[in-house]
PQR file of N, CA, C, O and H, with PARSE charges and radii, in Angstrom:
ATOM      1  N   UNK A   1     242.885  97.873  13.337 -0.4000 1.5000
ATOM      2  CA  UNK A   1     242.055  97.805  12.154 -0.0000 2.0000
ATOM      3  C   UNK A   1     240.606  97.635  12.596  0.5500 1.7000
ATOM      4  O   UNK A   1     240.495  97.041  13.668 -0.5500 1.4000
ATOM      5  N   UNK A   2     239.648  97.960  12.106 -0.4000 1.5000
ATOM      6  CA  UNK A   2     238.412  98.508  12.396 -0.0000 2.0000
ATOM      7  C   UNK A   2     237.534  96.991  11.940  0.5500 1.7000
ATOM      8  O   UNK A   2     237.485  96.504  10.811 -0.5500 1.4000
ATOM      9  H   UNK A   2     239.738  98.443  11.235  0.4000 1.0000
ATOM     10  N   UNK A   3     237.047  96.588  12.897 -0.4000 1.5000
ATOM     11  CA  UNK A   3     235.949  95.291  12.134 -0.0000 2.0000
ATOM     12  C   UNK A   3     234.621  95.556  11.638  0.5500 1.7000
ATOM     13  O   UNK A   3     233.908  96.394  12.191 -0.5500 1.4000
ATOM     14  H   UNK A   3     237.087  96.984  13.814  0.4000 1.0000
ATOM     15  N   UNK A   4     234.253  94.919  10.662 -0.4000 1.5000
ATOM     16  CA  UNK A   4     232.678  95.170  10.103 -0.0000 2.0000
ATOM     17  C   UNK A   4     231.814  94.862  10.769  0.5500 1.7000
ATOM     18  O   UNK A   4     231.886  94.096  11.730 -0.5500 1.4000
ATOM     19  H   UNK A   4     234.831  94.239  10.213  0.4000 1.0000
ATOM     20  N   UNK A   5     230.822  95.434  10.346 -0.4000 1.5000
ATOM     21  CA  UNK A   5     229.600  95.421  11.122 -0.0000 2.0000
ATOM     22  C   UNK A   5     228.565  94.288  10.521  0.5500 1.7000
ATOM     23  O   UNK A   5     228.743  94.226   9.305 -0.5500 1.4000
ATOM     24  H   UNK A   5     230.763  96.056   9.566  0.4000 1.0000
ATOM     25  N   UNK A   6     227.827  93.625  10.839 -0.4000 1.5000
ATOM     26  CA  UNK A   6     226.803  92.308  10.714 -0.0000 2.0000
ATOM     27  C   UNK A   6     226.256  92.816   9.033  0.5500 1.7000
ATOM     28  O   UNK A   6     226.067  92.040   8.097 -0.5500 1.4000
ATOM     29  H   UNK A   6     227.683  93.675  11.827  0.4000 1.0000
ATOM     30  N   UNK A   7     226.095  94.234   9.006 -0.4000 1.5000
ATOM     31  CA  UNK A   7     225.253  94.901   7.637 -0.0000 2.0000
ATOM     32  C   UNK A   7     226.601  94.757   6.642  0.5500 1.7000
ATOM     33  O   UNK A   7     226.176  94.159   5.654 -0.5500 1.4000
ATOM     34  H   UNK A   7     226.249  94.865   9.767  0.4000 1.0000
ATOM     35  N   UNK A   8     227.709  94.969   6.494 -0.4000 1.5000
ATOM     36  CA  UNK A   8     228.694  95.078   5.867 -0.0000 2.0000
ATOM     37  C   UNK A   8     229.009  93.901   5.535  0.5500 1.7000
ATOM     38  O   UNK A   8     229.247  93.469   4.407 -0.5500 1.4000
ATOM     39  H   UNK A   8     228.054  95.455   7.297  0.4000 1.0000
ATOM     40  N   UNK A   9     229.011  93.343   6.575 -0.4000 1.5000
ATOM     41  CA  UNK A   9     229.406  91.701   6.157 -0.0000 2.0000
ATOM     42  C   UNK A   9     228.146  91.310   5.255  0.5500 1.7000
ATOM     43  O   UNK A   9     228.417  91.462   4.064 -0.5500 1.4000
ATOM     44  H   UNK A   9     228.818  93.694   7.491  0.4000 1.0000
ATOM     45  N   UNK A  10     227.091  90.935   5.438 -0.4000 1.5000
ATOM     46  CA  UNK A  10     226.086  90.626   4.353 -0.0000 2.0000
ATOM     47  C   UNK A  10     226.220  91.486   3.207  0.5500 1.7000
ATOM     48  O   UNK A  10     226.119  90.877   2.141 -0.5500 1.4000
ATOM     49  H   UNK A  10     226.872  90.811   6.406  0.4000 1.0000
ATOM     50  N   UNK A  11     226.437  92.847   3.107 -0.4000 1.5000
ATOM     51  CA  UNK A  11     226.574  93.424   2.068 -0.0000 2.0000
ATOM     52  C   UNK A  11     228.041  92.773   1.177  0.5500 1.7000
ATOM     53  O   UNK A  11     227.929  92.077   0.167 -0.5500 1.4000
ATOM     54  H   UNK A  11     226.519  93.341   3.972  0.4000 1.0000
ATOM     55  N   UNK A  12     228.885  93.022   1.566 -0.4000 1.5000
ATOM     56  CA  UNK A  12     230.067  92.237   0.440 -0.0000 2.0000
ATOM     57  C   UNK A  12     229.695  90.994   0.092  0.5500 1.7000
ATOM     58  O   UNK A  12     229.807  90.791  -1.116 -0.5500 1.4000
ATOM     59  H   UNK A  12     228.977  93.587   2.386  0.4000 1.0000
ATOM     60  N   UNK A  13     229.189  89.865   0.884 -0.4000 1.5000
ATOM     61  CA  UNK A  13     228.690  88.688   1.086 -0.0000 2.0000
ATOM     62  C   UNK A  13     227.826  88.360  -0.476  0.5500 1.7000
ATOM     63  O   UNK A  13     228.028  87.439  -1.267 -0.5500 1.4000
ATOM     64  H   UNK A  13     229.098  90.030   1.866  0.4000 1.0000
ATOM     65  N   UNK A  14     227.043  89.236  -0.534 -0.4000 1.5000
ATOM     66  CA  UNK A  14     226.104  90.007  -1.485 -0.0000 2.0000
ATOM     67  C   UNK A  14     226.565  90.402  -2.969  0.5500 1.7000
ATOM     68  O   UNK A  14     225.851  90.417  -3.972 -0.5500 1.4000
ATOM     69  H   UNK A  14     226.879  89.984   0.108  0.4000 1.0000
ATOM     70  N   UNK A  15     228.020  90.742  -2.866 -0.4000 1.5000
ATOM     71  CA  UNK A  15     228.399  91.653  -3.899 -0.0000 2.0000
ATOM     72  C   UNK A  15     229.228  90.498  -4.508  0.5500 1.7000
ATOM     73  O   UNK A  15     229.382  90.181  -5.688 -0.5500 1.4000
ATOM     74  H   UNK A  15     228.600  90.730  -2.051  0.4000 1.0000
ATOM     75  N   UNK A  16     229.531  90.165  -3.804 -0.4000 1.5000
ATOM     76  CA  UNK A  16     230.995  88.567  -4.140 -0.0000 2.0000
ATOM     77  C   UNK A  16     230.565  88.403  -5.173  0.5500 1.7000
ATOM     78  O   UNK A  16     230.677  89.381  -5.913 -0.5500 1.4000
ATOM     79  H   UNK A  16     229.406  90.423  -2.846  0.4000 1.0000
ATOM     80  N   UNK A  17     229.956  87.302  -5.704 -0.4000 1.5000
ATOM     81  CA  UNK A  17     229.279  86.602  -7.253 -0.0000 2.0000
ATOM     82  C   UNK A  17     229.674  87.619  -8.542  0.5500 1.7000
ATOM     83  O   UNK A  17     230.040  87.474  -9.708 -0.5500 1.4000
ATOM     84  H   UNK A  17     229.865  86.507  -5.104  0.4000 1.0000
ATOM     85  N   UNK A  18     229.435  88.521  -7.801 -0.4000 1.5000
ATOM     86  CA  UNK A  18     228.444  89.384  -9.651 -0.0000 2.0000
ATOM     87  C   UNK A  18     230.238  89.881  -9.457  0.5500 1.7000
ATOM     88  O   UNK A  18     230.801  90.347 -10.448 -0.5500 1.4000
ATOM     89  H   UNK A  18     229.138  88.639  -6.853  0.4000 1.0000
ATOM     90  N   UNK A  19     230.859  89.761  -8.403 -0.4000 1.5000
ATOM     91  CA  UNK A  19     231.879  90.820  -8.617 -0.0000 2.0000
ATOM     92  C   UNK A  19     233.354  89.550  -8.999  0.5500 1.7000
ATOM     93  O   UNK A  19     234.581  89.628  -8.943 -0.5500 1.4000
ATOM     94  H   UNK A  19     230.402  89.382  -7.598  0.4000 1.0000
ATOM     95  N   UNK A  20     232.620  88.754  -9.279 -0.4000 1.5000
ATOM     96  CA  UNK A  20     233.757  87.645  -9.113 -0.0000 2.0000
ATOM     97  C   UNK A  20     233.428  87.486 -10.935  0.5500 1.7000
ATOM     98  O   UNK A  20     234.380  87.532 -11.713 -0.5500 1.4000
ATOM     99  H   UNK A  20     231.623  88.691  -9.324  0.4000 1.0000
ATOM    100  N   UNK A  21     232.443  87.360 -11.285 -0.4000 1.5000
ATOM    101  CA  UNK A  21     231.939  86.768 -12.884 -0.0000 2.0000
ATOM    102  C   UNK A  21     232.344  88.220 -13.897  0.5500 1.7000
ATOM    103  O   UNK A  21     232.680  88.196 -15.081 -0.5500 1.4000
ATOM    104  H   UNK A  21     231.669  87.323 -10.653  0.4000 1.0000
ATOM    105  N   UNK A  22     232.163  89.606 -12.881 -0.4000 1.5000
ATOM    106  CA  UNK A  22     232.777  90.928 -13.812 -0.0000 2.0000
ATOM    107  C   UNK A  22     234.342  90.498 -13.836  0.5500 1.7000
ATOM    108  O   UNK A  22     234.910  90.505 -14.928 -0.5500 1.4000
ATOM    109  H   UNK A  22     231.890  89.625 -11.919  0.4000 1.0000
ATOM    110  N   UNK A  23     234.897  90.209 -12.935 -0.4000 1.5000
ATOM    111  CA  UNK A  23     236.414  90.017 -12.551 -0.0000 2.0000
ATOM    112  C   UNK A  23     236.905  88.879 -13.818  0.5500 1.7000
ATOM    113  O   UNK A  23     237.961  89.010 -14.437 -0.5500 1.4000
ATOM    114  H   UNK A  23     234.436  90.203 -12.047  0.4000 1.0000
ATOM    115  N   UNK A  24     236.168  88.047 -13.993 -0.4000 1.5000
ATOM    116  CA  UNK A  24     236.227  86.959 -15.070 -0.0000 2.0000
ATOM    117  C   UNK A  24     236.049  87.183 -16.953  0.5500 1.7000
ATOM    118  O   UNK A  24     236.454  86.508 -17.899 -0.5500 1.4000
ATOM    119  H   UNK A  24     235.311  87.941 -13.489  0.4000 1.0000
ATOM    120  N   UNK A  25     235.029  88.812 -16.838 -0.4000 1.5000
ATOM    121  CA  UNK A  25     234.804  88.894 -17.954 -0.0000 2.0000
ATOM    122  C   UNK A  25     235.869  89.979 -18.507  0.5500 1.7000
ATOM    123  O   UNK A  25     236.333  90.023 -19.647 -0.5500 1.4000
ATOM    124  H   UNK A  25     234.700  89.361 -16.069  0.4000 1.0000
ATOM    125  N   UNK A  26     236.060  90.579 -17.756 -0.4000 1.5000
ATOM    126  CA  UNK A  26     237.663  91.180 -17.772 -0.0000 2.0000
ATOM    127  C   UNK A  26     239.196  90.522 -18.354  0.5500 1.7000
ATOM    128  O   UNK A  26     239.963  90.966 -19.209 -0.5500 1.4000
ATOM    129  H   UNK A  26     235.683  90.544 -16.830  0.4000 1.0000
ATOM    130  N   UNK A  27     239.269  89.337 -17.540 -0.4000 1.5000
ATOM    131  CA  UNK A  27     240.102  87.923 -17.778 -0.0000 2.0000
ATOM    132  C   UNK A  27     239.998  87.792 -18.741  0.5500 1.7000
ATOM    133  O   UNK A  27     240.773  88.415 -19.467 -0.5500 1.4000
ATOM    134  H   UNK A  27     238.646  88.977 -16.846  0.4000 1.0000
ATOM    135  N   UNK A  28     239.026  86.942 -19.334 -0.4000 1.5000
ATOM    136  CA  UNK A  28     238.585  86.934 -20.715 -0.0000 2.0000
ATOM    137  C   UNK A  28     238.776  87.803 -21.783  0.5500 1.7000
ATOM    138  O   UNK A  28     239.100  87.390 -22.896 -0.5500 1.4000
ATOM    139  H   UNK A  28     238.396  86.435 -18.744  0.4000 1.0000
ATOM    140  N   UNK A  29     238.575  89.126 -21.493 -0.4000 1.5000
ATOM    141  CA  UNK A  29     238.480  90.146 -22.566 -0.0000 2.0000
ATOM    142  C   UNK A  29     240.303  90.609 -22.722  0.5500 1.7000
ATOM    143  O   UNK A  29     240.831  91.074 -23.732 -0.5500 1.4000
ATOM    144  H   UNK A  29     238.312  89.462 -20.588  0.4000 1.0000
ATOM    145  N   UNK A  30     240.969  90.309 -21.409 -0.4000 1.5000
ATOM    146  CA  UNK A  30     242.284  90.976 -21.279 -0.0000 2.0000
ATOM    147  C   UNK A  30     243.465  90.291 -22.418  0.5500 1.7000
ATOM    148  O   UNK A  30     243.758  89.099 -22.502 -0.5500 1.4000
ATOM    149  H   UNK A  30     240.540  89.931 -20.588  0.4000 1.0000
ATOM    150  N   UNK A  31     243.992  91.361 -23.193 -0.4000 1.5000
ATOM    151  CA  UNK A  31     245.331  90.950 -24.579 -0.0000 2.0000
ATOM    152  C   UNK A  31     246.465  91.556 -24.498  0.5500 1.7000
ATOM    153  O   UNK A  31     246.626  92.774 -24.571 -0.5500 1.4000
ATOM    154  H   UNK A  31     243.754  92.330 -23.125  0.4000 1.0000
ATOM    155  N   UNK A  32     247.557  90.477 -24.296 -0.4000 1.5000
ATOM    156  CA  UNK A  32     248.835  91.011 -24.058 -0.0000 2.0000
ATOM    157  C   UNK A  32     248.978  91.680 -25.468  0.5500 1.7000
ATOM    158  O   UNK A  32     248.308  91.771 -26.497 -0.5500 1.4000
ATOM    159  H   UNK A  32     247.426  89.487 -24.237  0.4000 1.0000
ATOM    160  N   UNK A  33     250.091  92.068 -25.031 -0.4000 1.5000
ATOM    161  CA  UNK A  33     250.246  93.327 -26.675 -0.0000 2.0000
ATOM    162  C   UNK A  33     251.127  92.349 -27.337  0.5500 1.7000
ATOM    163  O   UNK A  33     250.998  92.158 -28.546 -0.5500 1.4000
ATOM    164  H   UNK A  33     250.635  91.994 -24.195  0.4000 1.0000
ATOM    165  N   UNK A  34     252.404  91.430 -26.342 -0.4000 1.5000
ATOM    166  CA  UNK A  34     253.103  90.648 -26.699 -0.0000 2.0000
ATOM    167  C   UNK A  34     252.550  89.689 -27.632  0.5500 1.7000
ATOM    168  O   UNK A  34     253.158  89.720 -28.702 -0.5500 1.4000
ATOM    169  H   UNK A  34     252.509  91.585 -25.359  0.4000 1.0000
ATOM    170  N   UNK A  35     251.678  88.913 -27.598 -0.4000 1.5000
ATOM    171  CA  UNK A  35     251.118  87.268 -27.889 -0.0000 2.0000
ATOM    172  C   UNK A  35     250.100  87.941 -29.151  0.5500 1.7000
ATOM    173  O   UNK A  35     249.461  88.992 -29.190 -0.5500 1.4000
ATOM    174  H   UNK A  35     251.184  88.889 -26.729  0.4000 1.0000
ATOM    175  N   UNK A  36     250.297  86.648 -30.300 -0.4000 1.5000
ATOM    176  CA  UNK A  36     249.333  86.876 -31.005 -0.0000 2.0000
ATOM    177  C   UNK A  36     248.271  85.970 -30.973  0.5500 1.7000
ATOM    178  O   UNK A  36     248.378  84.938 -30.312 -0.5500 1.4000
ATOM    179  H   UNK A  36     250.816  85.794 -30.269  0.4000 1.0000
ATOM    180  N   UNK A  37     247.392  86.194 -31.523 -0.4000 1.5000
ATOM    181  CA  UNK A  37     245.930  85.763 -31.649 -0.0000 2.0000
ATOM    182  C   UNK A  37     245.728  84.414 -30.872  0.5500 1.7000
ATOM    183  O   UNK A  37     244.967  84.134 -29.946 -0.5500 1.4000
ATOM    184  H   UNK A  37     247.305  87.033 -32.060  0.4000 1.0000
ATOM    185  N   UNK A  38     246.785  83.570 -31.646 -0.4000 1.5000
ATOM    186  CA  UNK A  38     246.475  82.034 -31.222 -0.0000 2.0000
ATOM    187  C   UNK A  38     247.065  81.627 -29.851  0.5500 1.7000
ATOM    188  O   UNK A  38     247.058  80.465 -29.445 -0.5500 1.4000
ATOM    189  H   UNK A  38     247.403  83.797 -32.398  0.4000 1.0000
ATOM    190  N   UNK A  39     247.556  82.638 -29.199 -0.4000 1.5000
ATOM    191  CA  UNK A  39     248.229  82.296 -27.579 -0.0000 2.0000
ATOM    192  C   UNK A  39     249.767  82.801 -27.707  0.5500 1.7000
ATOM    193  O   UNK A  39     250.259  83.486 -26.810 -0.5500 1.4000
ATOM    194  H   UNK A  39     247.562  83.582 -29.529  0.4000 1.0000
ATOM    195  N   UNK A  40     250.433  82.467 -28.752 -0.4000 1.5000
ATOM    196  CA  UNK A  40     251.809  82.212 -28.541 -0.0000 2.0000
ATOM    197  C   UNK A  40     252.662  83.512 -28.797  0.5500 1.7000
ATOM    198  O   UNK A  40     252.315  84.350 -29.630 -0.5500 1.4000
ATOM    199  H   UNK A  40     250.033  81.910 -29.480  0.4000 1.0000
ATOM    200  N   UNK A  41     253.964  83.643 -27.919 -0.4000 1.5000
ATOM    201  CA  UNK A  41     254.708  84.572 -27.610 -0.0000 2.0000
ATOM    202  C   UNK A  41     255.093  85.288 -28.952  0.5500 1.7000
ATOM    203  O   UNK A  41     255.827  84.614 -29.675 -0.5500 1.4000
ATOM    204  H   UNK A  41     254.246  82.962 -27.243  0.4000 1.0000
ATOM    205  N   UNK A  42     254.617  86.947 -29.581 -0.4000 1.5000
ATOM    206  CA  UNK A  42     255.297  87.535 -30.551 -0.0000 2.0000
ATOM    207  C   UNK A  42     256.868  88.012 -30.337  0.5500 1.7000
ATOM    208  O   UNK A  42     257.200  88.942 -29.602 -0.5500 1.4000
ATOM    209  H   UNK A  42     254.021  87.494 -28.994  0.4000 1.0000
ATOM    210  N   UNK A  43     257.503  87.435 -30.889 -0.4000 1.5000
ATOM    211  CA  UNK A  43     258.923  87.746 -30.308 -0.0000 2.0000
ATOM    212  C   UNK A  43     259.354  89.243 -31.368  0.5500 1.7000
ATOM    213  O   UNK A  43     259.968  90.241 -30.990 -0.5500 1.4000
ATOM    214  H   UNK A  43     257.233  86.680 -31.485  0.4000 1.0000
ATOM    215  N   UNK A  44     259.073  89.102 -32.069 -0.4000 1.5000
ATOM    216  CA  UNK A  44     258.907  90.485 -32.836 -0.0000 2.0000
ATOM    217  C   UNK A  44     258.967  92.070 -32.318  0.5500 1.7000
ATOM    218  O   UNK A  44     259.785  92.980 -32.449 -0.5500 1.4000
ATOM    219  H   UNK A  44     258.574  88.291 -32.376  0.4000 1.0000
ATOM    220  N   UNK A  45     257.965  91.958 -31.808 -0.4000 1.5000
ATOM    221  CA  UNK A  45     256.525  92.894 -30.745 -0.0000 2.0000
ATOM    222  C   UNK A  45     257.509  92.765 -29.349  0.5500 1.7000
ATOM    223  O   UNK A  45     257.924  93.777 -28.783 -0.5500 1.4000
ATOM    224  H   UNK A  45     257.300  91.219 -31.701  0.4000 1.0000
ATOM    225  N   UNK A  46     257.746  91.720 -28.988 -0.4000 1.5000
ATOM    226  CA  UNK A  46     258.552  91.630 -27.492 -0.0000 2.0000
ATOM    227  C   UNK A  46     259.978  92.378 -28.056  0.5500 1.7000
ATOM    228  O   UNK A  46     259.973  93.535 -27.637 -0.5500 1.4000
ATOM    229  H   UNK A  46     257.409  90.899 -29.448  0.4000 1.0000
ATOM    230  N   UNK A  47     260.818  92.185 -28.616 -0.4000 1.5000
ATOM    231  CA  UNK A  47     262.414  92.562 -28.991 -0.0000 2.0000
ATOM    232  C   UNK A  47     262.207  94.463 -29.153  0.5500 1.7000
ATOM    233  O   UNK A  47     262.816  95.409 -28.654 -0.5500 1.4000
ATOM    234  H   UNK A  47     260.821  91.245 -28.956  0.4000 1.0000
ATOM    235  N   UNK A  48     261.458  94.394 -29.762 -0.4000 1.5000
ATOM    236  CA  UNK A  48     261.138  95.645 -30.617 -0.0000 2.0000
ATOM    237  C   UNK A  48     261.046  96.485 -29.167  0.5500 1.7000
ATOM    238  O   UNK A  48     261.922  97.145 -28.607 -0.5500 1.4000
ATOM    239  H   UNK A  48     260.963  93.625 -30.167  0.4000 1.0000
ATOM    240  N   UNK A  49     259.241  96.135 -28.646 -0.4000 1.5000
ATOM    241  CA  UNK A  49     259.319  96.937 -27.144 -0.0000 2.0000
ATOM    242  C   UNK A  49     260.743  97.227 -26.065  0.5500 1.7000
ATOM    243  O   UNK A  49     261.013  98.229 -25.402 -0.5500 1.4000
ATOM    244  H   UNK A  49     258.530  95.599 -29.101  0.4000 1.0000
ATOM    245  N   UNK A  50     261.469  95.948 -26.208 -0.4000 1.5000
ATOM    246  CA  UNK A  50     262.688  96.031 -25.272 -0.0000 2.0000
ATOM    247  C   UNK A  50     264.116  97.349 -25.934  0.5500 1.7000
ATOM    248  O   UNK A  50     264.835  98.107 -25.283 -0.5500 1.4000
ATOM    249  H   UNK A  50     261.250  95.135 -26.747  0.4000 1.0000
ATOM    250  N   UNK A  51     264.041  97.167 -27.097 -0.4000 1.5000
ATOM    251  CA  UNK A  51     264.721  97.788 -27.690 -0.0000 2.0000
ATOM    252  C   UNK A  51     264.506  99.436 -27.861  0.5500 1.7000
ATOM    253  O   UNK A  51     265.330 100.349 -27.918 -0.5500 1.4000
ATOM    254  H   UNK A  51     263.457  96.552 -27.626  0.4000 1.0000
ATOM    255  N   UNK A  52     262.783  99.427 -27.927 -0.4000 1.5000
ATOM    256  CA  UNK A  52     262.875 101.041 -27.726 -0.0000 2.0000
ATOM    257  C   UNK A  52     262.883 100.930 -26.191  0.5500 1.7000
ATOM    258  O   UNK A  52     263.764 101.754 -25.950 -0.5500 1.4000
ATOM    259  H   UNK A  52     262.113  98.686 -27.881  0.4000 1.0000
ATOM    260  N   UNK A  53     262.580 100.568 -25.264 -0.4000 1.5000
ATOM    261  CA  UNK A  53     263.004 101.240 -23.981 -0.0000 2.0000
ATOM    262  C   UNK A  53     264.237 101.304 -23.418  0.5500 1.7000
ATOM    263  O   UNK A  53     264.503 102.057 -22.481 -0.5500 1.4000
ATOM    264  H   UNK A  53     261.864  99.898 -25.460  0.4000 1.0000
ATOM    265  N   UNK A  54     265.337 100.239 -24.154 -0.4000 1.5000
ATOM    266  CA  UNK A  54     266.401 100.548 -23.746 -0.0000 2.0000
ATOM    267  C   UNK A  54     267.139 101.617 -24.342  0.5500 1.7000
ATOM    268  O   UNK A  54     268.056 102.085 -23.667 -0.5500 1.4000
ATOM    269  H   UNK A  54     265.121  99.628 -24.915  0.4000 1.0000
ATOM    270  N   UNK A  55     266.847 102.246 -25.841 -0.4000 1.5000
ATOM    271  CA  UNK A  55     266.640 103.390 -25.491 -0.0000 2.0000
ATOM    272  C   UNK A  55     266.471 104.431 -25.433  0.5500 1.7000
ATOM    273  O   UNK A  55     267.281 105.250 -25.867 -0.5500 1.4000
ATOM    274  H   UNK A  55     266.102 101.866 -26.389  0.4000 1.0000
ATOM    275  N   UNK A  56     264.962 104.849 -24.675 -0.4000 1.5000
ATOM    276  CA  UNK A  56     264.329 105.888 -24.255 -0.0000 2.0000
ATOM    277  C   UNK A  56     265.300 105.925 -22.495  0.5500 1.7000
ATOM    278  O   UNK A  56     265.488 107.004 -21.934 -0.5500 1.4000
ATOM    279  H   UNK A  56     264.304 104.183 -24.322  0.4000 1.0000
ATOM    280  N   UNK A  57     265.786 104.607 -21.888 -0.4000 1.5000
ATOM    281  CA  UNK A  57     266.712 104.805 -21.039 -0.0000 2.0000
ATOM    282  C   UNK A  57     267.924 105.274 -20.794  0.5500 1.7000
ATOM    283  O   UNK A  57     268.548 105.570 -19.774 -0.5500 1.4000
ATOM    284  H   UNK A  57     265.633 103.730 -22.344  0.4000 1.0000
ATOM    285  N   UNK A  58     268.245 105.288 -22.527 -0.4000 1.5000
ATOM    286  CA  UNK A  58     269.767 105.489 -22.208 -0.0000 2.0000
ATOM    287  C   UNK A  58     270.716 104.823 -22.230  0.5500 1.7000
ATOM    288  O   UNK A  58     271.819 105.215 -21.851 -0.5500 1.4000
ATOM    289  H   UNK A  58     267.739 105.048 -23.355  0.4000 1.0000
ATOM    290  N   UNK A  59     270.424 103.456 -22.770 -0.4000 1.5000
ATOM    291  CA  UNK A  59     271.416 102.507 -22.622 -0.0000 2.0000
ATOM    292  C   UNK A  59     272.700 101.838 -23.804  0.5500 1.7000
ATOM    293  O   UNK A  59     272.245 100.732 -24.095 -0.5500 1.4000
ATOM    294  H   UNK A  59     269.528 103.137 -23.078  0.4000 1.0000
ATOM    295  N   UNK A  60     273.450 101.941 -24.235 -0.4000 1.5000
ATOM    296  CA  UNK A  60     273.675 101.547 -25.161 -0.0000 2.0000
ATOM    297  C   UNK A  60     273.681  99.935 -25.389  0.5500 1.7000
ATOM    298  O   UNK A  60     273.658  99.059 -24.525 -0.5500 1.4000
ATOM    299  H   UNK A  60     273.819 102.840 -23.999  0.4000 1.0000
ATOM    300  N   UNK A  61     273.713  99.823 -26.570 -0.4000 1.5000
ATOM    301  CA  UNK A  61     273.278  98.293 -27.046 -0.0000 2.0000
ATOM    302  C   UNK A  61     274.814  97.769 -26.823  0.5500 1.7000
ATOM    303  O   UNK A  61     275.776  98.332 -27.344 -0.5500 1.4000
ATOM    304  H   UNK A  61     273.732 100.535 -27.272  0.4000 1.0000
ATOM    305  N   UNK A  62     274.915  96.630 -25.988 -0.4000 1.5000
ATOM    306  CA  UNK A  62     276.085  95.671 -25.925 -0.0000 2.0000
ATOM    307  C   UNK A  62     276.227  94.863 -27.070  0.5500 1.7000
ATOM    308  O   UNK A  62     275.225  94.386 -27.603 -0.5500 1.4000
ATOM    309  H   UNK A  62     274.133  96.173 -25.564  0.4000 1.0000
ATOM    310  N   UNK A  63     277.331  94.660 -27.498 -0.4000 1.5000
ATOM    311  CA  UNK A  63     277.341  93.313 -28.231 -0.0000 2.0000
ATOM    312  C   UNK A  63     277.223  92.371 -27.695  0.5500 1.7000
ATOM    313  O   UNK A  63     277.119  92.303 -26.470 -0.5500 1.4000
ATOM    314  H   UNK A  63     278.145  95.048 -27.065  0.4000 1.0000
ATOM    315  N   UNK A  64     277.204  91.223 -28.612 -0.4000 1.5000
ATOM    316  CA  UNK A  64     276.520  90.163 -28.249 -0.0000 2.0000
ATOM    317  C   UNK A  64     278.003  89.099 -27.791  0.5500 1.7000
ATOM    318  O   UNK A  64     278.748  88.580 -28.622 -0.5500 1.4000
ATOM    319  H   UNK A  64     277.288  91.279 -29.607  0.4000 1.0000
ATOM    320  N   UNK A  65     278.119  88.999 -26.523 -0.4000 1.5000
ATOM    321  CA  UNK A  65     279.231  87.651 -26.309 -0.0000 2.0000
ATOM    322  C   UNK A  65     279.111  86.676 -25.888  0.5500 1.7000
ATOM    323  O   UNK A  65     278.559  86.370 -24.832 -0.5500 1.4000
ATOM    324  H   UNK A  65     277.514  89.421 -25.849  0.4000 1.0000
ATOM    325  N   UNK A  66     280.174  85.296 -27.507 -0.4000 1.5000
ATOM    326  CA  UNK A  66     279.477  84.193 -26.901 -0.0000 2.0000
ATOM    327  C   UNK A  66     279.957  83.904 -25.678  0.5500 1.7000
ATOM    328  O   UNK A  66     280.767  84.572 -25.037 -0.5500 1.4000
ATOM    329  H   UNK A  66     280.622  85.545 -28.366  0.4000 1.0000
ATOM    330  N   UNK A  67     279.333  82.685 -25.303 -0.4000 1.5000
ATOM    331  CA  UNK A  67     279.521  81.661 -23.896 -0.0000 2.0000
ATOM    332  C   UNK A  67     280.732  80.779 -24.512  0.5500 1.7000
ATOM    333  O   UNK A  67     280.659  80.182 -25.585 -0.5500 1.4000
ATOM    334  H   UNK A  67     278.674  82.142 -25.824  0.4000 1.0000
ATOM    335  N   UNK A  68     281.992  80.799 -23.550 -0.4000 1.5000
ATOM    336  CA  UNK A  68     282.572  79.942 -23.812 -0.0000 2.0000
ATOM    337  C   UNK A  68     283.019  79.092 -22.815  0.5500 1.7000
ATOM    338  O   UNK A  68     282.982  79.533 -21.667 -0.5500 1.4000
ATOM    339  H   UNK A  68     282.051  81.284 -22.678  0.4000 1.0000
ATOM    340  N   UNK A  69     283.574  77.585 -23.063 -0.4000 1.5000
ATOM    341  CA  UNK A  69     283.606  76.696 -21.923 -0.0000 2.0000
ATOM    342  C   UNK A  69     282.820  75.352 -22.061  0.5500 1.7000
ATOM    343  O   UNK A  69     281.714  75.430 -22.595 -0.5500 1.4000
ATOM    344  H   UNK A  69     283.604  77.226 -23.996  0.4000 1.0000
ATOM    345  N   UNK A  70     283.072  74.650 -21.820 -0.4000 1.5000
ATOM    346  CA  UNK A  70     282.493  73.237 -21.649 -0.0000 2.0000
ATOM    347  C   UNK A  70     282.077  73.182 -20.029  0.5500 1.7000
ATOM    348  O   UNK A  70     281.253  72.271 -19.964 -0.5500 1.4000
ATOM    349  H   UNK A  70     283.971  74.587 -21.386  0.4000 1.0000
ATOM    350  N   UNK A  71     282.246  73.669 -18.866 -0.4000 1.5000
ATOM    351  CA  UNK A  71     281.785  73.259 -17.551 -0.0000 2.0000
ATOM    352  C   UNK A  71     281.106  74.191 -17.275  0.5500 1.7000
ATOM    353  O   UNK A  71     281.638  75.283 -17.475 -0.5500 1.4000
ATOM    354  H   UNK A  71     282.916  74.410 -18.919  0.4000 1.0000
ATOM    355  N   UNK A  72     279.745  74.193 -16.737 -0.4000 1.5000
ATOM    356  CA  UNK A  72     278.628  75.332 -16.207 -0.0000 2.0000
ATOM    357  C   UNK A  72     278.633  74.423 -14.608  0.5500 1.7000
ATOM    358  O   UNK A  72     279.028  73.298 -14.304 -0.5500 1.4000
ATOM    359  H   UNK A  72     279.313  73.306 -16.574  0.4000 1.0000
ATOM    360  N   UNK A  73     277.989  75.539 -13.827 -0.4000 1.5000
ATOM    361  CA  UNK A  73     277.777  74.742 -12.553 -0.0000 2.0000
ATOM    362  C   UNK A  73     276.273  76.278 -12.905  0.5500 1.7000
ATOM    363  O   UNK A  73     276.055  77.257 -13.619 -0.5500 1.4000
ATOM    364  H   UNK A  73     277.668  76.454 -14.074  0.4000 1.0000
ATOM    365  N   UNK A  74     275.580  75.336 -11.620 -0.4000 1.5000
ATOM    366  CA  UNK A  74     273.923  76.037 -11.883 -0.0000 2.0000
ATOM    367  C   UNK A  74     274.117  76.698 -10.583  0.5500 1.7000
ATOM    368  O   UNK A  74     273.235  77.422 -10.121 -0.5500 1.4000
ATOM    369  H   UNK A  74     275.757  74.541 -11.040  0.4000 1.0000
TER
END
């Protein structure tokens, strides 16, 4: 791997800040499609997405089976 040169190094050195506070305003600006407004998980929006990709995959929908049993080991 090729090492930088004394000019390169001051140059990124240079760029860091402004490229760290764009990196932040990004952060800031970035919205899950999932979550609404106030932070918290749309389960709606989440089921829905899962449901059309399973399927645009191909999958058929399982039923749902309960858990049965009184002993779990983790």
């Amino acid at each position: 791997m090729a090492r930088l040169s004394e000019e390169e190094k001051r140059e990124l050195l240079s760029v860091g800040p402004s490229l760290s506070a764009d990196l932040e305003k990004i952060k800031k600006r970035a919205r899950s499609p999932f979550h609404k407004s106030d932070g918290t998980v749309d389960y709606v929006a989440l089921t829905s997405f899962l449901n059309q990709i399973n399927v645009l995959l191909g999958h058929p929908r399982k039923a749902f089976r309960p858990i049965l049993g009184d002993k779990f080991l983790l």
